[in-house]
C-alpha positions as CSV (number, residue, x, y, z in Angstrom):
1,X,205.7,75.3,-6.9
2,X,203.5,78.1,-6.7
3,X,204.6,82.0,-6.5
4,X,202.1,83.5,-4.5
5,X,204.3,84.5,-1.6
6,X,207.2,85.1,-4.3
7,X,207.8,88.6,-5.5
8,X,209.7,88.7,-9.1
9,X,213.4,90.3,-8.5
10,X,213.3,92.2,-11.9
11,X,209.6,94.1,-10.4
12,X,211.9,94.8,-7.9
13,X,214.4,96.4,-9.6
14,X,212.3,98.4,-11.5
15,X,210.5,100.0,-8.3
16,X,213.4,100.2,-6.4
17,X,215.6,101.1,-9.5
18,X,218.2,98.7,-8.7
19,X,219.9,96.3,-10.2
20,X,219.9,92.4,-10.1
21,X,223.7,92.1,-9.2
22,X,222.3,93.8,-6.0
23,X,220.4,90.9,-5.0
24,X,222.6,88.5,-6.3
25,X,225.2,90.1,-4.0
26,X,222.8,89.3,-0.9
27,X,222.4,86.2,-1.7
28,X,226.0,85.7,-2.3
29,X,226.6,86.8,1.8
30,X,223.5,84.6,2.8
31,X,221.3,87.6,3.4
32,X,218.4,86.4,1.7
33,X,217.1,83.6,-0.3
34,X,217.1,83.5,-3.9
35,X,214.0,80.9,-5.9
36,X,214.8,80.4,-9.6
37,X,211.0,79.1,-11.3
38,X,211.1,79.2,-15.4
39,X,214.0,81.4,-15.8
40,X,212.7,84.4,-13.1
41,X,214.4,84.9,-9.7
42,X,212.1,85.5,-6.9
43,X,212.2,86.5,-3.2
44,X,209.7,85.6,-0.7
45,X,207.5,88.7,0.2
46,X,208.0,88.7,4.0
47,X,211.8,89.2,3.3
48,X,210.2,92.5,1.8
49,X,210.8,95.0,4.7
50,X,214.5,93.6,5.7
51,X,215.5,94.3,1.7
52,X,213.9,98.0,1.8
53,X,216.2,98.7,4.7
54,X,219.0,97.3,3.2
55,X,218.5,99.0,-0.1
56,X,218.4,102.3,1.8
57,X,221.2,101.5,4.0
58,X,223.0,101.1,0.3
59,X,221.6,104.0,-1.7
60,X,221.4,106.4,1.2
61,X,224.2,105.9,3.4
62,X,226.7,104.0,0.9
63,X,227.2,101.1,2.8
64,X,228.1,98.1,1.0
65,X,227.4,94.8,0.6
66,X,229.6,93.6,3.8
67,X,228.6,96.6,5.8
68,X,225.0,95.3,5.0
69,X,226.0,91.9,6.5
70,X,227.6,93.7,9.5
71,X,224.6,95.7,10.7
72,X,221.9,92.7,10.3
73,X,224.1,90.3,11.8
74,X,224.5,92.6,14.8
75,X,220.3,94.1,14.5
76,X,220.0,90.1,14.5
77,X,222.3,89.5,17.7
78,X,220.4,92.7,19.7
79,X,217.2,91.1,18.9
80,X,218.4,87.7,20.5
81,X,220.3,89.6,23.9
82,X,216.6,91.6,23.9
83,X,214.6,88.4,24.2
84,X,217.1,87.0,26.7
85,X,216.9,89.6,28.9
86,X,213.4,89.7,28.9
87,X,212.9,86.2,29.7
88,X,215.7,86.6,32.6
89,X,213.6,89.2,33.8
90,X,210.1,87.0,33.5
91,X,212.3,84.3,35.7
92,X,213.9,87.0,38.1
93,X,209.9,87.9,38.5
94,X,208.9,84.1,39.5
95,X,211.9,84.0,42.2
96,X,210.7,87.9,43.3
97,X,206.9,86.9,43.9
98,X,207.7,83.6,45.7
């Protein structure tokens, strides 16, 4: 399989300076996917900007790893009641205009 949408966890660490145990961690919860090619783990770039904010929500506030899982699962939730309510209001519209 090709890596071009894979970033290599130990590039990763470096930049970020953090350590693989972190990943492994989020990937022990389910927070993000883990592909093992020739020895290297990798992550899938587009996962990029949900890891930086849970790196900083690590480093700078000292939340851990379940705390992690506790604030996406409910930024994941507000995301789902937000496009429910919108489309409740795009039906409420229909029934207003008729």
């Amino acid at each position: 399989m090709a890596t071009q949408d894979l970033i290599l966890i130990e590039k990763l660490c470096l930049h970020y300076k953090i350590e693989v145990s972190f990943f492994d961690a989020l990937k022990g919860i389910g927070l993000i996917e883990i592909k093992t090619f020739e020895e290297n783990k990798y992550i899938y770039q587009d996962e990029i900007g949900n890891i930086e904010k849970m790196i900083r929500l690590h480093h700078e506030l000292n939340v851990n790893i379940e705390g992690i899982d506790i604030v996406f699962n409910l930024l994941q939730k507000e995301k789902t009641l937000r496009e429910e309510i919108s489309t409740l209001k795009n039906r409420l519209r229909l029934y207003e205009n008729n």
